[in-house]
C-alpha positions, 0 to 999 in steps of 0.5 A, a space after each residue: 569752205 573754198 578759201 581753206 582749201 584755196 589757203 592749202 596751195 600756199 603751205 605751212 611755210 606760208 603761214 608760218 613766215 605770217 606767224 613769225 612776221 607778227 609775233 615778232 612785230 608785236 613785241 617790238 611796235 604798237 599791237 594795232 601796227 604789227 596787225 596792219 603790217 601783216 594783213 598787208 603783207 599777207 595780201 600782197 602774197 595772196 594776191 598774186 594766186 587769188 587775184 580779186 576780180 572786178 565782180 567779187 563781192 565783199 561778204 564780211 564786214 570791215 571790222 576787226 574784233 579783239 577779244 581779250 
């Protein structure tokens, strides 16, 4: 799978902040907020080493799935 071994390059650290940024989010403001914030945040820091080309094609759907 080419993104996992992209997502290799950024390190434990990098999803542990992610982790730690939401875990800590979620106890403080509205679920659906803390999730927005971190994807957004983690965009900003994927972004950088896996910049989106003009001819990248979006191959999943735009939902987010809850499961309780």
């Amino acid at each position: 799978m080419a993104f996992c071994v992209e997502l290799d390059q950024f390190g434990q650290d990098f999803l542990d902040k992610l982790c730690h940024q939401l875990t800590s989010d979620l106890q403080q403001s509205h679920p659906a907020d803390a999730i927005c914030k971190v994807i957004a945040e983690a965009g900003k820091l994927l972004s950088d080493k896996l910049p989106r080309a003009d001819s990248d094609v979006n191959e999943l759907q735009d939902t987010l799935v809850l499961l309780d």
